[in-house]
N, C-alpha and C positions, 0 to 999 in steps of 0.2 A: 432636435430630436433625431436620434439615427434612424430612427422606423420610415423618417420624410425622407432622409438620405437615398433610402432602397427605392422609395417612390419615385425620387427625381432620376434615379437612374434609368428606373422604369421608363416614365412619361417623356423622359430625352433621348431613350432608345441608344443608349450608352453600350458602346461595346466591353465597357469593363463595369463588372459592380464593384463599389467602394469599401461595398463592408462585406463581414463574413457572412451568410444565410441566416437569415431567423427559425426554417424550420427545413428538414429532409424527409426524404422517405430514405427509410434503411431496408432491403431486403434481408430480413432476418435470417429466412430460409426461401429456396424458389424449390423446394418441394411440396406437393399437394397430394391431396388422396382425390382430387375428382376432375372431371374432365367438362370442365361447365361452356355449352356451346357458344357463349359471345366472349371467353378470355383466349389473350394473344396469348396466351400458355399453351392452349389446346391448340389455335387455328396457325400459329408460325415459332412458336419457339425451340432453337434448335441446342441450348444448352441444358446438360445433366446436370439435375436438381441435387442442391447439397446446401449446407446449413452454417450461416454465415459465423465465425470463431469467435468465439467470446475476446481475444487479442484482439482482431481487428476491430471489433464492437467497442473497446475499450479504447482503441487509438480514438475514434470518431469522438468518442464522449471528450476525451482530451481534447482534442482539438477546437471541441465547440462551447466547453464551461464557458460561461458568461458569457457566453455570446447567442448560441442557440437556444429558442423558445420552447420549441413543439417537434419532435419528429414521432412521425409515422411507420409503425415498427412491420410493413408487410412491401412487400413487390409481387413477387411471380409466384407464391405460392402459400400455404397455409400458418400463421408465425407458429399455432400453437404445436406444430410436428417437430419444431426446434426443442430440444427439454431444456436449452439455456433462456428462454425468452420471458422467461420470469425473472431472472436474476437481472439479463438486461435491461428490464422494464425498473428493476430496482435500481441499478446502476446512476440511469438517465435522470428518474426520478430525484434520487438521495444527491445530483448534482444541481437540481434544480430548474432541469430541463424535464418538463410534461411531455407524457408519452401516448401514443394510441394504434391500436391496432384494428383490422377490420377481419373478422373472422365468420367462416362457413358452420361457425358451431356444430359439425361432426362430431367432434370429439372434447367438446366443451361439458367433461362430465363434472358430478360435484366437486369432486375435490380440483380440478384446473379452474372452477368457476373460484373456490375460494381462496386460490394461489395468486391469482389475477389482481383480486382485490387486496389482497394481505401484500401483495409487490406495490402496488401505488397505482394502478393503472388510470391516469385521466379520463381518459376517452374509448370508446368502445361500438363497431358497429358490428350489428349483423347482416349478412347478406344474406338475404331471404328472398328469393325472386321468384315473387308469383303467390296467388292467394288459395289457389286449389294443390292439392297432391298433382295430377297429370301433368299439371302446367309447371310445379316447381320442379318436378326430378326428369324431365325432359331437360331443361334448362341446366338444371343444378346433374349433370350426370354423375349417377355414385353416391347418390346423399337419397337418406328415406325422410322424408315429409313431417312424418309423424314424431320422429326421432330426437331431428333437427328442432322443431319447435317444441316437444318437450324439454331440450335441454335448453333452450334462449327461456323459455317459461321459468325453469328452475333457477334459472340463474338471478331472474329481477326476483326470487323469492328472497334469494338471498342476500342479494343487493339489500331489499329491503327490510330483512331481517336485523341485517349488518348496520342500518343508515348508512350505507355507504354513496357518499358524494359524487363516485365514477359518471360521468356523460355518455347515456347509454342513446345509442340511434339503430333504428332498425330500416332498414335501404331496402330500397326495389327495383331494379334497372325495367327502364320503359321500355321495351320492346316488343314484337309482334306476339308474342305470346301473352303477354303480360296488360297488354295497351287497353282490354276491358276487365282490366279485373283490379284494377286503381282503387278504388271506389270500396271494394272491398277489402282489400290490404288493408288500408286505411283501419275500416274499422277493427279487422282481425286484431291488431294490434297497437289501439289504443289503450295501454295500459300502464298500471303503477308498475314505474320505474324507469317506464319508455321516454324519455328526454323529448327525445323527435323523432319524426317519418322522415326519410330521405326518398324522394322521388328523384332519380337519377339518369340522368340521359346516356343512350349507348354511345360507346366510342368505337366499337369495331365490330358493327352490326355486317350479317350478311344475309340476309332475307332481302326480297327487293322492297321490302315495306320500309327495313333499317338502312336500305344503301339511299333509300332518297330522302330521310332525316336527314343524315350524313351529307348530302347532295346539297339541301335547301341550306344546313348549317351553313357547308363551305361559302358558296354562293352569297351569302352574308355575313361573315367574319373574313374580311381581306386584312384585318389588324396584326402586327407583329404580335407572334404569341406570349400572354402575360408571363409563362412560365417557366421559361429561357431568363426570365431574370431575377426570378423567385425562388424556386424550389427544385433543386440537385434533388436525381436521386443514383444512392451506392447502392450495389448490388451484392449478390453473396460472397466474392471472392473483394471486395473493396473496390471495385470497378467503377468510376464515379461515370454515368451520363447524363444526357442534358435532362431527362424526363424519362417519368414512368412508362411512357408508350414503346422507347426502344428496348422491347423486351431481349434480344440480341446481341445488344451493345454493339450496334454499326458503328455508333457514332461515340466510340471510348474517349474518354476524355482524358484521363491516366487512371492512377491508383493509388488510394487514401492510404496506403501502408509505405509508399515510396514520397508523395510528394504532401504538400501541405493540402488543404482543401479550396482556399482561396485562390490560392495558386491555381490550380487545376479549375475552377470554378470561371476563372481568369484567361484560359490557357491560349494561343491561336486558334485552335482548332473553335474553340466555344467562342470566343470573341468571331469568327468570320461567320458563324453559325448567326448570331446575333443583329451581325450587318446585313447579313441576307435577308432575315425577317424584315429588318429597316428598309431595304429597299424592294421590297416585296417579289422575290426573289423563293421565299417557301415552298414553291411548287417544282426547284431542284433540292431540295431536299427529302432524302425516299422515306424519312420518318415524319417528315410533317406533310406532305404535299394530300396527303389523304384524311389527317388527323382531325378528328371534330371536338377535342378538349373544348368542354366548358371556359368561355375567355370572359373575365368580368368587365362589364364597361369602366371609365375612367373615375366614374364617382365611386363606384364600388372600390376600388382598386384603390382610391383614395383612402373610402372607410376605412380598408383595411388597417392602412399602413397607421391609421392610428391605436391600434388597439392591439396587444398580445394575442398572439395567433392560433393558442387554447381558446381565447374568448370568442375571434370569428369564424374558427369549428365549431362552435355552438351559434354562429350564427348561420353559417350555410347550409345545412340542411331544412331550416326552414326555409329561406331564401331562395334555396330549390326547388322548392315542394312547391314554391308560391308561383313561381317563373314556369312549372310546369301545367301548373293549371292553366295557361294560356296555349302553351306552345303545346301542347300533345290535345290537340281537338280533334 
């Protein structure tokens, strides 16, 4: 089974993967309309926001027929500001590749809510952080409370109107603002059509509440990180890097419009990246030496790799949700 192929490269800390990727993240667009206090968008990103070309979106899809499962149509900014990201949600789809995006529903009015589903959308999360007004638009800066969750409200009407089959999840990143209001999220939005709650741990907190999360993580994940061997993600101009964290592209790998993806996926620069993880060496590395990415243990990691990578997006947010009931006491 090739899905065990990716695992053994994984569990041998292979500095080359054998196969193409199962799934990416594509930044659609790295523009946004908000300024939300825990994204590297806000706290370090020094590229001008612009919206990834339907050509290059198109090379990707080429590239990856039959072989890609699932990509992830967001990076550094909001997909639905792109007005091509409907078509490429059909594109990905109509090849057979499931699609999913995670959206600030600002602007998630009726008629995008039933564009979304009329393209094929698989998968679908909102970000909604925080269970009161104060606490979300602090957090969420530039977005109104009220707004926001009329229009995710409207949209499962019409999911449900529709019976439309889309995997809808509604996320909360844990942070200090957020860390008693769990409990209530929760129930705000147990509702028909709500798939699953995602309880989400920060990655680039900066309270000294979220720096010593961050601290306790490190300090317990010394393991090569899972996602150096799983999941590329391109950026808006086709920039492939290792992961979603180097919002920057310190660490450019090439570019899906000049070379292949496995190739690049492949490259020296990523294979040495790789060996360093292996000899635990992460801490010269300026994009990971700080990073507290979610890393799944070895059995998880296994699950996965048996199962289509739409199926264990529906399975991680609960998986999350379950792992934080322990860890955020």
């Amino acid at each position: 089974m090739k899905r065990i192929v990716s695992f053994k490269d994984y569990i041998l800390k292979s500095p080359i993967c054998h196969l193409f990727p199962r799934r990416l993240v594509i930044e659609t667009t790295s523009k946004c309309n908000l300024r939300c206090k825990m994204c590297l968008r806000t706290l370090a990103m020094k590229r001008p926001g612009k919206n990834m070309s339907l050509k290059t979106f198109k090379n990707i899809i080429k590239q990856g027929k039959g072989k890609l499962e699932f990509i992830s149509l967001q990076g550094y900014g909001e997909p639905l500001l792109n007005p091509k990201i409907f078509t490429m949600i059909k594109i990905a789809e109509n090849h057979g590749i499931r699609t999913g995006i995670s959206t600030n529903a600002t602007i998630l009015n009726k008629e995008n809510s039933y564009k979304l589903i009329e393209a094929g959308l698989s998968h679908l999360t909102f970000a909604f952080d925080g269970a009161a007004k104060k606490t979300y638009e602090a957090i969420r800066r530039g977005a109104k409370y009220e707004i926001v969750a009329k229009n995710i409200k409207n949209f499962l009407k019409i999911k449900n109107k529709l019976n439309s089959n889309i995997f809808v999840v509604v996320q909360c990143i844990y942070m200090a603002e957020t860390a008693n209001e769990i409990a209530r999220f929760k129930k705000q939005w147990k509702k028909k059509g709500v798939n699953a709650l995602r309880i989400r741990q920060i990655t680039q907190g900066i309270s000294d509440y979220e720096k010593k999360i961050k601290e306790n993580f490190l300090n317990r994940h010394k393991v090569p990180c899972y996602w150096l061997w799983t999941e590329p993600t391109i950026l808006d101009d086709g920039t492939v890097i290792p992961c979603c964290q180097d919002v920057n592209a310190d660490v450019a790998l090439g570019n899906i419009n000049q070379k292949n993806l496995l190739n690049i996926w492949n490259s020296p620069k990523m294979q040495a990246l790789r060996r360093a993880h292996r000899e635990g060496r992460r801490n010269q590395i300026s994009i990971c030496k700080n990073c507290n990415m979610y890393q799944p243990g070895l059995l998880l990691a296994f699950g996965a790799s048996l199962f289509n990578v739409f199926t264990v997006n529906k399975i991680i947010p609960r998986v999350e949700s379950f792992i934080s009931s322990f860890r955020y006491r």
